[in-house]
C-alpha positions in Angstrom: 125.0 109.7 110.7 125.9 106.2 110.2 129.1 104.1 111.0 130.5 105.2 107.4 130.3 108.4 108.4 131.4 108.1 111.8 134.9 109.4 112.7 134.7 106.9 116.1 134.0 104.1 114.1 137.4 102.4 113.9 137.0 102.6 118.3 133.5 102.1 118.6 132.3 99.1 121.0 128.7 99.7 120.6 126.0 100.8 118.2 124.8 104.7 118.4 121.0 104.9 118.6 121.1 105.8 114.9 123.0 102.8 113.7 120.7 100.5 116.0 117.5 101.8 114.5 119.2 101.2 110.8 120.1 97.6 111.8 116.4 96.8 113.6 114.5 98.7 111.1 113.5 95.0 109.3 112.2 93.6 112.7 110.0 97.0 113.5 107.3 96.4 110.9 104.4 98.1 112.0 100.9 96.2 110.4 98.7 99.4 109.5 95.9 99.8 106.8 96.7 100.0 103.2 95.0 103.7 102.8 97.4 104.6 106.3 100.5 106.1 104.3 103.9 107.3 106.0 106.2 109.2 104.7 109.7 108.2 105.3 110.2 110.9 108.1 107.2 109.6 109.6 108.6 105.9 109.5 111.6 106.8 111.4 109.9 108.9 113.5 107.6 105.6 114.6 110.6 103.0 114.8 112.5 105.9 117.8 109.7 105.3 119.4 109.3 102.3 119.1 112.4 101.9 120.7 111.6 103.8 123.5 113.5 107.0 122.9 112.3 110.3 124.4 110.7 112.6 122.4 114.5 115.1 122.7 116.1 111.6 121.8 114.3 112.0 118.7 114.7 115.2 117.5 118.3 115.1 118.2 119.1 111.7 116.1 117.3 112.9 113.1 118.5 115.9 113.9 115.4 118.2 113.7 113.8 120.9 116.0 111.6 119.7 118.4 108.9 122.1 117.6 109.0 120.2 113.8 109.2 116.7 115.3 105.8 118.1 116.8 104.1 119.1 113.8 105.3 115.1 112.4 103.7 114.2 115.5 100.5 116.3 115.1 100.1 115.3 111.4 100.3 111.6 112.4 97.7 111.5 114.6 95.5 113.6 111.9 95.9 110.7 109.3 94.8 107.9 112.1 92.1 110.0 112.9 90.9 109.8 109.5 90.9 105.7 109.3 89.4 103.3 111.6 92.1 101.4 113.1 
């Protein structure tokens, strides 16, 4: 949820971990080889933790089971497997 869609947003004296990620998503460009392809789940998934959020920090701001954030995880680390970084 962003501030839009916030009902605390008219109170709000800081950004949620969901509306800083939106706002630092420009500045968290991650270099990786052309033939290295994300999908957009995947992007956000590397920008959390890029911010140092907890794997539970994760799965609860994109608001997915842990055991699937897992599987992201898993298929991730499949693809880098198959380039040489």
């Amino acid at each position: 949820m962003l501030c839009q869609d916030c009902p605390t947003r008219n109170s709000c004296l800081k950004l949620c971990p969901e509306a800083e990620v939106y706002v630092d998503q420009d500045a968290l460009i991650v270099h990786l080889p052309d033939d290295f392809h994300l999908t957009k789940m995947e992007v956000q998934i590397v920008r959390l933790f890029m911010h140092g959020k907890t794997r539970s920090t994760v799965a609860e701001i994109l608001n997915i089971s842990r055991d699937a954030l897992d599987k992201h995880i898993s298929r991730m680390k499949k693809k880098s497997d198959l380039i040489d970084l």
